[in-house]
C-alpha positions in Angstrom: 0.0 0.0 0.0 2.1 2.8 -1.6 2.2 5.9 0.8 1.8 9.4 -0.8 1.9 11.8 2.5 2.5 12.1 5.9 1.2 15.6 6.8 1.0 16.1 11.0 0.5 12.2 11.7 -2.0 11.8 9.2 -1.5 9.3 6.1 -2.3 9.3 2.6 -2.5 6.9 0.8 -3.6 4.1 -1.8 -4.3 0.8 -1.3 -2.5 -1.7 -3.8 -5.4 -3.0 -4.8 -7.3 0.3 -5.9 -10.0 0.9 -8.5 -11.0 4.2 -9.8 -12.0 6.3 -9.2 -8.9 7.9 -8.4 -9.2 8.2 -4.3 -7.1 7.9 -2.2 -7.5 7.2 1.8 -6.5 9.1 5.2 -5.8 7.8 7.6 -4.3 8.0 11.8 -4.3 6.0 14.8 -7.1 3.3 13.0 -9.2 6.0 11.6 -9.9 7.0 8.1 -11.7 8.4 5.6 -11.8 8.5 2.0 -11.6 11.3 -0.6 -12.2 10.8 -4.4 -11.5 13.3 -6.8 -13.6 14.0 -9.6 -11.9 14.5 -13.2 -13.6 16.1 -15.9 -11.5 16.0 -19.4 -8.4 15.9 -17.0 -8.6 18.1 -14.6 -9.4 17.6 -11.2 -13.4 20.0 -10.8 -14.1 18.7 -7.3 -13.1 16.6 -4.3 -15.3 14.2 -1.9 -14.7 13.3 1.2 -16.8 10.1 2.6 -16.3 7.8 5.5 -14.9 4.8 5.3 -17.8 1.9 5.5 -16.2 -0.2 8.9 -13.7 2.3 10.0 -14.2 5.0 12.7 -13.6 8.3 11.3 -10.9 10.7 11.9 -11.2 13.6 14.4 -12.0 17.4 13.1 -8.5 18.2 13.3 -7.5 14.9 11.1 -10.3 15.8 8.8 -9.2 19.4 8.5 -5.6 18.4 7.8 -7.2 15.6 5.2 -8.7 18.2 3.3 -5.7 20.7 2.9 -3.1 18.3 2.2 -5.8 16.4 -0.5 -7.1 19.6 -2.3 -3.8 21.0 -2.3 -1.7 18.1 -3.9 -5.4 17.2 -6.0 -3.3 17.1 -9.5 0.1 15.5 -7.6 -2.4 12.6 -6.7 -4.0 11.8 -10.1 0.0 11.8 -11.3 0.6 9.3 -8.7 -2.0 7.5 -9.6 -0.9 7.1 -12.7 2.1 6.4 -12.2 1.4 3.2 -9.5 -1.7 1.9 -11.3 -1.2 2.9 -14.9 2.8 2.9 -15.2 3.8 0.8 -12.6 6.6 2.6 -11.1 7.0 3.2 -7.6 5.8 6.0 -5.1 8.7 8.1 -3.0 6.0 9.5 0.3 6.5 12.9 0.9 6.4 14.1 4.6 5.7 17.4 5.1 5.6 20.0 8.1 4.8 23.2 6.9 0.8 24.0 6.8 -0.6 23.8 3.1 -3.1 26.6 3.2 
């Protein structure tokens, strides 16, 4: 399960076994939630965030920090995507410390 981001203890990720549409996962401490990004003639129009079916969701600040680090690196994601699903090459995870907004 290729890791795309570690942003304040949260991880983003795919699982290896994905299907579109592209989403990926977030997730801390055995929470998660998912976000799938909507693509209209290759570009990313819109993001959804949706629990995961099983899982317990993450806390407001987890979700907050979901949503930053997802809509900011929206077009880095579909790349990745790409890339592990499409190309298969592997992912380098990115950790970052410094606030997205």
């Amino acid at each position: 399960m290729p890791k795309l981001y570690e942003y304040f203890g949260l991880l983003v990720m795919f699982y290896s076994n994905e299907h579109e549409p592209v989403h990926v996962h977030g997730k801390c401490q055995g929470r998660e939630m998912r976000a799938e990004l909507i693509i209209v003639n290759g570009v990313v129009v819109d993001v959804r965030f949706m629990n995961q079916p099983g899982r317990l969701s993450l806390s407001d600040s987890e979700i907050r920090f979901f949503k930053e680090i997802v809509v900011a690196k929206s077009d880095d994601i579909v790349r990745k995507w790409v890339d592990f699903f499409v190309l298969h090459k592997s992912i380098v995870p990115e950790v970052i410390n410094r606030r997205l907004k």
